[in-house]
Structure formats: C-alpha cells, structure tokens
GULUMDREN-802157 format. One record per residue: residue number from 1; residue in three letters; x, y, z of N, C-alpha, C in turn. Coordinates in nm, 4 decimals. Example, Ala and Ser with C-alpha at 12.3 -4.5 7.8 and 13.67 -1.06 7.14 Angstrom:
<sites>
SITE  seq  type        nu        nv        nw       cau       cav       caw        cu        cv        cw
SITE    1   ala    1.3190   -0.5690    0.7800    1.2300   -0.4500    0.7800    1.3200   -0.3300    0.7800
SITE    2   ser    1.2850   -0.2250    0.7080    1.3670   -0.1060    0.7140    1.2900    0.0030    0.7870
</sites>
This chain:
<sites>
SITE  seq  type        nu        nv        nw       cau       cav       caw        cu        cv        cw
SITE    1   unk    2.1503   -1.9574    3.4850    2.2027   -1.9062    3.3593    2.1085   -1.9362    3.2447
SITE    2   unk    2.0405   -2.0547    3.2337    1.9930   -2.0771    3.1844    1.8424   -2.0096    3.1843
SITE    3   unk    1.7991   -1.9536    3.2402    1.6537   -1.9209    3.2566    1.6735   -1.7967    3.2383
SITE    4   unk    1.7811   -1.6988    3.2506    1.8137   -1.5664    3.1854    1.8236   -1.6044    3.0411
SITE    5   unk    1.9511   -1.6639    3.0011    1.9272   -1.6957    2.8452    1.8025   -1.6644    2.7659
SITE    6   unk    1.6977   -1.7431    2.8385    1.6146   -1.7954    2.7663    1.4889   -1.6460    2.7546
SITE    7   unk    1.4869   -1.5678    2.8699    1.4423   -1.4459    2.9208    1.4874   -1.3857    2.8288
SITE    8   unk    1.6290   -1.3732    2.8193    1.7213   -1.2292    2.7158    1.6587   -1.2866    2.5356
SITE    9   unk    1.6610   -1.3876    2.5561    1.6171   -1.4327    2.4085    1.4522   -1.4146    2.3724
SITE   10   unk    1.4037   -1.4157    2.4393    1.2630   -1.3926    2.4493    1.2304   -1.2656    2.4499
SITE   11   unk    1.2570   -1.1522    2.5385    1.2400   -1.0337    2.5049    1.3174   -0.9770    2.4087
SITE   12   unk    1.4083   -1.0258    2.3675    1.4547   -0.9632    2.2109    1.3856   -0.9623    2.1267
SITE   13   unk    1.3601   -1.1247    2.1172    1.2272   -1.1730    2.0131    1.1053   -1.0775    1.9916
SITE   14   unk    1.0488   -1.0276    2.1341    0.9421   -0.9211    2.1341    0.9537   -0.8187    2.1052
SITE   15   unk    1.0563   -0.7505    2.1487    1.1189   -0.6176    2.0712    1.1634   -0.6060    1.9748
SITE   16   unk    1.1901   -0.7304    1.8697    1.2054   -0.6882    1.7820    1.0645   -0.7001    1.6695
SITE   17   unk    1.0095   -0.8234    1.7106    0.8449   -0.7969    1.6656    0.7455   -0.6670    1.6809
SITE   18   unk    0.7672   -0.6465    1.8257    0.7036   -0.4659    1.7756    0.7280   -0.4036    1.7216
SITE   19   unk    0.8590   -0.3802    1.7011    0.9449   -0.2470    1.6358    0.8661   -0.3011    1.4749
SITE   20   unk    0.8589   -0.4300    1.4295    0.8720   -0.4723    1.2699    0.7079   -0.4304    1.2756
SITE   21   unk    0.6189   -0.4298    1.3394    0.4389   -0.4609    1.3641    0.3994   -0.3018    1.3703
SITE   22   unk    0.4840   -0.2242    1.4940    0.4153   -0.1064    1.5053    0.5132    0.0610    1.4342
SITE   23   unk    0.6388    0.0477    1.3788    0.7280    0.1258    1.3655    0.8221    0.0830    1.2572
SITE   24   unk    0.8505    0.1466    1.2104    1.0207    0.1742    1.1404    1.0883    0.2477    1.1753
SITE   25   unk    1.1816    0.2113    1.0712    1.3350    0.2793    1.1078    1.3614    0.3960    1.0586
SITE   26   unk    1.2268    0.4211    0.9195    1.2773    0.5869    0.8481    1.1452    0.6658    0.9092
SITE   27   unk    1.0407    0.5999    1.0391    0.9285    0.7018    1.0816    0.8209    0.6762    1.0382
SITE   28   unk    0.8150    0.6201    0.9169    0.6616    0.5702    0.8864    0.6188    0.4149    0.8792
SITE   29   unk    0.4882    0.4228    0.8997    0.4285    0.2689    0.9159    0.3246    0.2328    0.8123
SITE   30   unk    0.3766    0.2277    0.7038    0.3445    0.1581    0.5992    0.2833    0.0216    0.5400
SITE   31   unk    0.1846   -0.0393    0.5273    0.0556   -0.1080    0.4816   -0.0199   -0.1006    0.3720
SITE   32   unk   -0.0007   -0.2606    0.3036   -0.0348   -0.2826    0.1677   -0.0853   -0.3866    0.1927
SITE   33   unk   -0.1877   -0.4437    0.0925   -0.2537   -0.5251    0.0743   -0.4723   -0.5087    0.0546
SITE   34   unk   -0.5342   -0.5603    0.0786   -0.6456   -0.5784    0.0244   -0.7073   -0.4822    0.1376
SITE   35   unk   -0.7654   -0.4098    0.1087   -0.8692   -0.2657    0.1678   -0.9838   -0.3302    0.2006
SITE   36   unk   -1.0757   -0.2236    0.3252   -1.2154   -0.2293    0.3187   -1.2429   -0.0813    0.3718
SITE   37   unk   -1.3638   -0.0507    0.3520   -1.4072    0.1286    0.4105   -1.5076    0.0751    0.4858
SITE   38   unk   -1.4127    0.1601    0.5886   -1.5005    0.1346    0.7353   -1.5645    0.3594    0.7861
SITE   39   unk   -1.6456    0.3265    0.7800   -1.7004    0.5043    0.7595   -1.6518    0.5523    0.6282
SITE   40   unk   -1.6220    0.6815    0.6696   -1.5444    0.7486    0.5448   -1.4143    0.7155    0.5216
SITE   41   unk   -1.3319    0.6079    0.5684   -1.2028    0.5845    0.5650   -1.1466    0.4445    0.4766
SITE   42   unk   -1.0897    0.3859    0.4441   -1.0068    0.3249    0.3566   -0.8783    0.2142    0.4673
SITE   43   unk   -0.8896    0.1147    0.5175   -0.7685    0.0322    0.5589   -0.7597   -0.0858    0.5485
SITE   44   unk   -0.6097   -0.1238    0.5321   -0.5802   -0.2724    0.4876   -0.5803   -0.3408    0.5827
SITE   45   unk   -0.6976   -0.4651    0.5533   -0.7395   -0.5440    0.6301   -0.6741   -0.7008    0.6024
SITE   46   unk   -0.6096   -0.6741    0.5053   -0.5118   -0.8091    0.5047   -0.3810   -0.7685    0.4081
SITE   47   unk   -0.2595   -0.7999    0.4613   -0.1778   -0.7415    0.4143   -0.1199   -0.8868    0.3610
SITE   48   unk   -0.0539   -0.8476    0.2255   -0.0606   -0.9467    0.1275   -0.0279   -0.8726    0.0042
SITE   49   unk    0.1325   -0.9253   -0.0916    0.1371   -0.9082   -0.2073    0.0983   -0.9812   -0.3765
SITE   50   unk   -0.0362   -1.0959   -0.2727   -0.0498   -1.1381   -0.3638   -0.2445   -1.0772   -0.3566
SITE   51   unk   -0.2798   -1.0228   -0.4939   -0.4008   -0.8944   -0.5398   -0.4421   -0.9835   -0.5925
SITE   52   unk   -0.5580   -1.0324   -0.5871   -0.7334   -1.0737   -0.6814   -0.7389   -1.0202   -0.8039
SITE   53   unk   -0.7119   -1.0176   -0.9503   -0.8175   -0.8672   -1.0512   -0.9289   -0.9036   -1.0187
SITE   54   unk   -0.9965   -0.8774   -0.9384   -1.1345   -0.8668   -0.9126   -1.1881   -0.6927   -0.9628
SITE   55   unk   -1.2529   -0.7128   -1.0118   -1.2972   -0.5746   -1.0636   -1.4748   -0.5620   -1.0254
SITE   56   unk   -1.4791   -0.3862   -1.0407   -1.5871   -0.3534   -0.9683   -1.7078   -0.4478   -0.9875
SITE   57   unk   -1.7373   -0.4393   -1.1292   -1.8534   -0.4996   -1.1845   -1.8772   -0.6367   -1.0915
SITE   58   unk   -1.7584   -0.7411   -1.0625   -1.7532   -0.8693   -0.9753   -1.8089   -0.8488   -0.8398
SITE   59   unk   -1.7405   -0.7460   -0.7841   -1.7708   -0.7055   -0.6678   -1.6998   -0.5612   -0.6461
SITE   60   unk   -1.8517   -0.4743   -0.6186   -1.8250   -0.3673   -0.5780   -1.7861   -0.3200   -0.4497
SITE   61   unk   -1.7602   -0.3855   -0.3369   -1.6615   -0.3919   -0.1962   -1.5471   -0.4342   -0.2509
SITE   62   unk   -1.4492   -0.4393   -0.3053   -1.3267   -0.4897   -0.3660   -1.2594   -0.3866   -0.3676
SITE   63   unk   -1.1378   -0.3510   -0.2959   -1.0465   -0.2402   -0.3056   -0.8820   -0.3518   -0.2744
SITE   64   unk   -0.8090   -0.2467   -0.2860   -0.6660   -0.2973   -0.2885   -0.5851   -0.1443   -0.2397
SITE   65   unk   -0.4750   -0.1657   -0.1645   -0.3909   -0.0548   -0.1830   -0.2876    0.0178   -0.0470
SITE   66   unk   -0.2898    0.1077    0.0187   -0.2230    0.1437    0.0933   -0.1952    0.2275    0.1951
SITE   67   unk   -0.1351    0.2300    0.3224   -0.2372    0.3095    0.4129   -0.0574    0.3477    0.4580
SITE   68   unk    0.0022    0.5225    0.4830    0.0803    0.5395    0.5546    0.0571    0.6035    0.6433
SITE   69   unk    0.1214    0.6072    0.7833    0.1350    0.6930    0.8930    0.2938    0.7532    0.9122
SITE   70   unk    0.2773    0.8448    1.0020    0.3947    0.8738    1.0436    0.3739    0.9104    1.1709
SITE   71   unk    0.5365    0.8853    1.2465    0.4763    0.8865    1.3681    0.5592    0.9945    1.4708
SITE   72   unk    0.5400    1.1198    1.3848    0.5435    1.2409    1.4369    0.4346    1.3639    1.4205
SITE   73   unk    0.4452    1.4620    1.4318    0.3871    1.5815    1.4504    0.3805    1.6600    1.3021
SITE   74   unk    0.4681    1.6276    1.2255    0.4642    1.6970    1.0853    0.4287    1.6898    0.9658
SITE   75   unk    0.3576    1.7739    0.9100    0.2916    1.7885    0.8281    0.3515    1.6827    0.6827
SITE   76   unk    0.3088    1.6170    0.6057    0.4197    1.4942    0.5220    0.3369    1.5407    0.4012
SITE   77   unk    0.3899    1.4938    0.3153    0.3219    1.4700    0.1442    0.3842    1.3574    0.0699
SITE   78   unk    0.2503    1.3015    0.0433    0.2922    1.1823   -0.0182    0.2382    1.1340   -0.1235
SITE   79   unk    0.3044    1.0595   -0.2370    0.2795    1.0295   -0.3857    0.3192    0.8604   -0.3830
SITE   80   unk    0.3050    0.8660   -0.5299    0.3353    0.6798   -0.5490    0.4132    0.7203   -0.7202
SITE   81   unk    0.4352    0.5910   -0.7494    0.4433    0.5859   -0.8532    0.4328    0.3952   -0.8820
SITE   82   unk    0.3725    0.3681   -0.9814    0.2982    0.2845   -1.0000    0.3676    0.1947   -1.1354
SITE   83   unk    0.4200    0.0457   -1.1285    0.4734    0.0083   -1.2513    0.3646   -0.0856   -1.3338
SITE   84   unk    0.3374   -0.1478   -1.4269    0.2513   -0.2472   -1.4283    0.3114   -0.3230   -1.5412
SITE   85   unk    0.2835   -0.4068   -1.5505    0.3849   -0.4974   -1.6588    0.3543   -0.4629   -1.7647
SITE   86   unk    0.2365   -0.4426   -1.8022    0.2212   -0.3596   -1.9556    0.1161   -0.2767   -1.9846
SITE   87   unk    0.1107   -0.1666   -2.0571    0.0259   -0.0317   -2.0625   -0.1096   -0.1061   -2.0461
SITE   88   unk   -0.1763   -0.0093   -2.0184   -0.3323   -0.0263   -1.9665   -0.4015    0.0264   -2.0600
SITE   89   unk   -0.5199   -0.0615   -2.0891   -0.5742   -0.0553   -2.2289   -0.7122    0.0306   -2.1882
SITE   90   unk   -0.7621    0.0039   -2.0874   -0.8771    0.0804   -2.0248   -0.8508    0.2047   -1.9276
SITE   91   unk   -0.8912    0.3749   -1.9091   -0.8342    0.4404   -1.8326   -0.9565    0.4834   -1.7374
SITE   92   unk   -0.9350    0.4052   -1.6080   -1.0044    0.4632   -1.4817   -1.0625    0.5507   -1.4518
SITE   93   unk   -1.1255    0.5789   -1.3864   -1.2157    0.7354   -1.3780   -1.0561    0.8303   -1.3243
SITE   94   unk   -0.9999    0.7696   -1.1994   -0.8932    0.7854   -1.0828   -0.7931    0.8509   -1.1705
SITE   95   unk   -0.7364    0.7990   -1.3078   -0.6068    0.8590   -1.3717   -0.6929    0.8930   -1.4751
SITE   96   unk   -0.8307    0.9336   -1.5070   -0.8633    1.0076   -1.5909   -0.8319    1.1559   -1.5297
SITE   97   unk   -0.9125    1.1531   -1.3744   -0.8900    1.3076   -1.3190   -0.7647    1.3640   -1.3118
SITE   98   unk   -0.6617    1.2454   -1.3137   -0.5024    1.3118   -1.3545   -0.4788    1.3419   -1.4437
SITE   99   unk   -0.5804    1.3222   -1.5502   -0.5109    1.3859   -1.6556   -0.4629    1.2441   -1.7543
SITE  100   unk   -0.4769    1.1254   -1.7261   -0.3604    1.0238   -1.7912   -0.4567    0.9468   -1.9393
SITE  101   unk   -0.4107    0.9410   -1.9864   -0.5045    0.9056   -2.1281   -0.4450    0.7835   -2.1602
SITE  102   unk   -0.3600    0.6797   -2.1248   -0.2746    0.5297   -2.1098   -0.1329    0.4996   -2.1045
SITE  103   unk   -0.0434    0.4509   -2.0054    0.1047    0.4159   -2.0418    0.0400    0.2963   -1.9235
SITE  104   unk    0.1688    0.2861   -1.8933    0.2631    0.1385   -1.8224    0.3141    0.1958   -1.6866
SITE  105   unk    0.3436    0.3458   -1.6638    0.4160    0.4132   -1.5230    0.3334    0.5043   -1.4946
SITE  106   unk    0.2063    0.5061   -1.3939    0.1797    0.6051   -1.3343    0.2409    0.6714   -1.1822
SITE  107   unk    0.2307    0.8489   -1.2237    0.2789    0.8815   -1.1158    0.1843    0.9472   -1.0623
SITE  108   unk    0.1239    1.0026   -0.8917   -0.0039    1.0211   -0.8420    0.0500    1.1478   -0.8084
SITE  109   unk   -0.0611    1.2450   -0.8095   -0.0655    1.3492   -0.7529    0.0246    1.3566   -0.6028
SITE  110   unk    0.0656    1.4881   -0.5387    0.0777    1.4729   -0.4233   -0.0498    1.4988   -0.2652
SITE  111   unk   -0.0034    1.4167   -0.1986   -0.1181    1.3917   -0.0521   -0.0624    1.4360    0.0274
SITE  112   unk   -0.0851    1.5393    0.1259   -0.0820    1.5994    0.2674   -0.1178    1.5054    0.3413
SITE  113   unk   -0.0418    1.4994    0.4785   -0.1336    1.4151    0.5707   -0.0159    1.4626    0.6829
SITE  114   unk   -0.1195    1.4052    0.8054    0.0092    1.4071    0.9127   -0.0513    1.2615    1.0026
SITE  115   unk    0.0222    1.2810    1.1210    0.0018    1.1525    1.2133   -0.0999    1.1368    1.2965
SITE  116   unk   -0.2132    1.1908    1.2852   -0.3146    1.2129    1.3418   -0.4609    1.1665    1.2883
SITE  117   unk   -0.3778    1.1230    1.1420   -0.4868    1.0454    1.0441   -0.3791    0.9563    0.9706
SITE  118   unk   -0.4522    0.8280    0.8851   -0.3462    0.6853    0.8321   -0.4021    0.8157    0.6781
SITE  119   unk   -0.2887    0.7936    0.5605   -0.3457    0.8479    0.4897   -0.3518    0.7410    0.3844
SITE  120   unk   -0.4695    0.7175    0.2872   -0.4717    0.5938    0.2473   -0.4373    0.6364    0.0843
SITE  121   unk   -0.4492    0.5169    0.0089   -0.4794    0.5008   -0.1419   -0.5344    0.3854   -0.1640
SITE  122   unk   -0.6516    0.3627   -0.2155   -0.7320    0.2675   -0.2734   -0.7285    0.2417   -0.4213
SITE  123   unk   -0.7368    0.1184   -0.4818   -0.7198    0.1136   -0.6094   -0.8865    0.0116   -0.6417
SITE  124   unk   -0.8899    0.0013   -0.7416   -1.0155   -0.0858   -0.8319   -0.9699   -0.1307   -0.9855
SITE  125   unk   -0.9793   -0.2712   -0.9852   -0.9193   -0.2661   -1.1163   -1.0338   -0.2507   -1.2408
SITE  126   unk   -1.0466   -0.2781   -1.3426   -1.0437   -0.2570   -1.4675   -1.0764   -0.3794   -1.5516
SITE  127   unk   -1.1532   -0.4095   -1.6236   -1.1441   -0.5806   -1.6988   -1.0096   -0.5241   -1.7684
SITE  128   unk   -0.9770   -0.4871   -1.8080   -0.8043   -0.4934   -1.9355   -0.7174   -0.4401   -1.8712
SITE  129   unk   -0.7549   -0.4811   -1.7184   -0.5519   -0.4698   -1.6767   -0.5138   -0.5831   -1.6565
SITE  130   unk   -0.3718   -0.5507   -1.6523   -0.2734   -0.6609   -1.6954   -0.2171   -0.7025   -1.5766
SITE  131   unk   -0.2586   -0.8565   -1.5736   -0.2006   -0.9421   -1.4493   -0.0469   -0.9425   -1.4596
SITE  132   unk    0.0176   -1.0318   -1.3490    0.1328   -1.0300   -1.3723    0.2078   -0.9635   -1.2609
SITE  133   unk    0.3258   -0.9274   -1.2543    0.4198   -0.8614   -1.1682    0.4092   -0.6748   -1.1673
SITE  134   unk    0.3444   -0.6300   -1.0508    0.3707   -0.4929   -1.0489    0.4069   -0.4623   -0.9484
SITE  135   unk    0.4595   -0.3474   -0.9448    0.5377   -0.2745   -0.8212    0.5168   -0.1161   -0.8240
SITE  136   unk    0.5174   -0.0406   -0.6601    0.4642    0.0730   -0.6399    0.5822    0.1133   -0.5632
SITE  137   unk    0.6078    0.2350   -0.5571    0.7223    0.3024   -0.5092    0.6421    0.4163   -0.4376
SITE  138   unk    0.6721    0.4327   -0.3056    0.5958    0.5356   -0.2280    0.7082    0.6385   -0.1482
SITE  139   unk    0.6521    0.7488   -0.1920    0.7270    0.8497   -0.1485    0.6589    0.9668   -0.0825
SITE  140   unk    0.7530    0.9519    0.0189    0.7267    1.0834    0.1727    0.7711    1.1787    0.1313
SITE  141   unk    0.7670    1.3736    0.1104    0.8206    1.4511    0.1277    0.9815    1.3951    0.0401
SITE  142   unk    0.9019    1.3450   -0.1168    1.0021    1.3545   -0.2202    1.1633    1.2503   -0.1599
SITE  143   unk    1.0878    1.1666   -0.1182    1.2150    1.0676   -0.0207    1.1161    0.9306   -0.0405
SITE  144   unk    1.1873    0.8337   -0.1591    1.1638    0.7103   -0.1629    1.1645    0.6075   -0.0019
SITE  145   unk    1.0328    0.5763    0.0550    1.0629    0.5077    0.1441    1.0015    0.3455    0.1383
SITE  146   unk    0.9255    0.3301    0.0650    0.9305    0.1765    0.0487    0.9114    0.1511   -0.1110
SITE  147   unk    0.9256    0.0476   -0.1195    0.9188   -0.0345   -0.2916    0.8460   -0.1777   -0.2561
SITE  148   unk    0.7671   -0.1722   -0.3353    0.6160   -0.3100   -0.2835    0.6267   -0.3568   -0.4190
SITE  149   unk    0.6707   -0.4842   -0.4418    0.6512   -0.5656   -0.5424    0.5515   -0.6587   -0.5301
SITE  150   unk    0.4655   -0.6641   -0.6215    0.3083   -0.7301   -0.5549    0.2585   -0.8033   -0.7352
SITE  151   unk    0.1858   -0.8934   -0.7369    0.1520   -0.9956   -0.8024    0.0170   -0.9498   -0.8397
SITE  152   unk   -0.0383   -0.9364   -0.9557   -0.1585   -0.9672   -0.9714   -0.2477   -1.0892   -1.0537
SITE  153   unk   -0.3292   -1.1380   -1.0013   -0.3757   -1.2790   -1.0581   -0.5140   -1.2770   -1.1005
SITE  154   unk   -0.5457   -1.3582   -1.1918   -0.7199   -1.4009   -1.1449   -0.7183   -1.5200   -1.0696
SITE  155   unk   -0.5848   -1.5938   -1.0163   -0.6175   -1.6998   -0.9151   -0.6716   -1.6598   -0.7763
SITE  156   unk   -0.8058   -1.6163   -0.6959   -0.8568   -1.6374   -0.6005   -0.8012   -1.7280   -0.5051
SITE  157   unk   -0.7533   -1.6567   -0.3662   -0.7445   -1.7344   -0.2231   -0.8061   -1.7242   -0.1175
</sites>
C-alpha cells in the first residue's frame, strides 16, 4: 500500500509539473523574463519578474520581454498593453513607429502568429524610465490571457 501511495503521489507530482512547464489551461505557453537573440529570433532565457534598467548604451545585448505559443493549428493575433508607474519622459524608437509621443499605458499594435513559430516581444529600456512596479496584459485574438506584474530596478542580480 504503501509503495503505490508513494507511486500515485509521485506521478501526480509529474503531471502536474509538465502540464505547469510545457502547457496551459487556455492553449497558450506564455514566457517572460530577460531575452537573448539567438539568429533572427528573440527568447527568454531566464524567466523572472524581477528586470535590470539596464539600458542600451550599458549594454547593447540587454533585452527583456516575451515569447507566446499556442499549441494548435490556428492562425492567433496578439497585442499587449503595457502599465508603468509613471509616464515616460523619453520616447523609444519602438512607440515612436506607433505613433506614441508619451503617457504611462501603452497599447501595441496587433501580431499574427501561429504554432509553428514562439512569437516574441522584446523591450530596451531608456535612461528616463521609471523603475518601480509595472505590469503587461497580453492578449490572444482580443481575449485577455495573462497579466505579468514585474518590478523594475537598478538593483543588479
């Protein structure tokens, strides 16, 4: 009895670690934290809500940001929307091409992608952005599916 127990408890344990590692529950597999470009591509190589302001000028390999999949056959579109604790005094090349001239809430264009590619977003900060508490809201085909509350510091780890 005892050596089943311990069996039934153990493969739960594993099944439920894959399901949390390789899948969700609304279809996509979603990843945040600190970027690197490997070819032409963009993925998070350490996932982590706590962000560096490390900015380009410091180091130009320095990215941050987010990589979704889905893990079907259909065509998806996907956006963000972006909070930051207080308006941004400097405007990026990235939300210049949007069009954004400075607030506190950006919202991103929409992205095509399907499951056959991770589709990413990379960020770079800025010397005059504002540390502190921000959060990103990512949305599939106009359907909120995660909310990432993430820290930004100049404390280095």
């Amino acid at each position: 009895m005892k050596k089943v127990l311990i069996l039934t408890i153990g493969v739960l344990f594993l099944m439920s670690a894959s399901s949390y590692a390789f899948s969700s529950s609304d279809g996509f597999i979603v990843k945040f934290g600190l970027m690197k470009k490997y070819g032409n591509d963009f993925q998070v190589y350490k996932e982590t809500t706590e962000i560096p302001l490390i900015t380009k000028n410091k180091n130009p390999d320095f990215f941050w940001g987010l990589t979704v999949n889905a893990d079907d056959d259909i065509n998806h579109s996907k956006y963000y929307i972006i909070y930051l604790p207080q308006p941004i005094k400097e405007i990026g090349e990235g939300l210049l091409k949007e069009g954004h001239t400075g607030l506190q809430i950006h919202k991103s264009k929409p992205y095509k992608f399907r499951n056959d590619h991770w589709t990413y977003t990379w960020f770079r900060f800025q010397e005059s952005d504002p540390i502190g508490d921000w959060k990103i809201e990512i949305f599939v085909d106009d359907v909120l599916i995660r909310t990432i509350r993430f820290n930004v510091s100049t404390l280095y780890k």
